[in-house]
C-alpha positions, 0 to 999 in steps of 0.5 A, a space after each residue: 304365574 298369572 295374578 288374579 285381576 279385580 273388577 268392580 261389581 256394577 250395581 243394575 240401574 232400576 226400571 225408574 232409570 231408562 229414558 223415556 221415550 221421544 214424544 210424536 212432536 219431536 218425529 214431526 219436525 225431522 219428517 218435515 224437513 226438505 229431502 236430501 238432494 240425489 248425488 253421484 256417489 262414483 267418479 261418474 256415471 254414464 247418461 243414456 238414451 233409454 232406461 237400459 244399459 243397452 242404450 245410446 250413452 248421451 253424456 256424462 255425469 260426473 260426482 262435482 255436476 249439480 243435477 235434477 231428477 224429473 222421474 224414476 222407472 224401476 232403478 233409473 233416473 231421469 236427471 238433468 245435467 246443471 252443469 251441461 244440460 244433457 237429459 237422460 237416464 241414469 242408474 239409481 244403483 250409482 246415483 241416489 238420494 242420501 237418508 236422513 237419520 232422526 234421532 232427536 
């Protein structure tokens, strides 16, 4: 046979008790930071000629490359390879820029 179990009973916070919301100053300084900078989130993608999968591969780059992106069309990136100096596009599907959360 079971016993019955007994829970304390949890008084309701009032109204006066909630949090008040974050003033606009606080929102300004997180918007105010520097973006995060774009990072490889595979072993390595393909660097290609044209904005297309169809393209001429003309390197690699790999998660450990530094790199810089110079524009975007659709959902590629044309980066700069740090680490080699090779130029072209990449995919945004495997290389894009992390999000900042603020929640000060």
């Amino acid at each position: 046979m079971l016993g019955a179990l007994a829970l304390p009973v949890l008084a309701a916070t009032t109204a006066s008790a909630a949090p008040t919301a974050a003033t606009a100053a606080s929102y300004s300084s997180c918007s105010s930071q520097p973006p995060l900078p774009y990072t490889v989130h595979t072993t390595a993608v393909t660097i290609r000629s044209k904005a297309t999968t169809k393209s001429t591969a003309v390197g690699v780059l790999y998660r450990s490359h530094k790199f810089t992106v110079a524009k975007k069309s659709g959902n590629w990136l044309y980066i700069t390879d740090k680490t080699t100096g090779v130029k072209g596009w990449v995919s945004g599907t495997y290389v894009y820029r992390d999000v900042r959360m603020c929640l000060d």
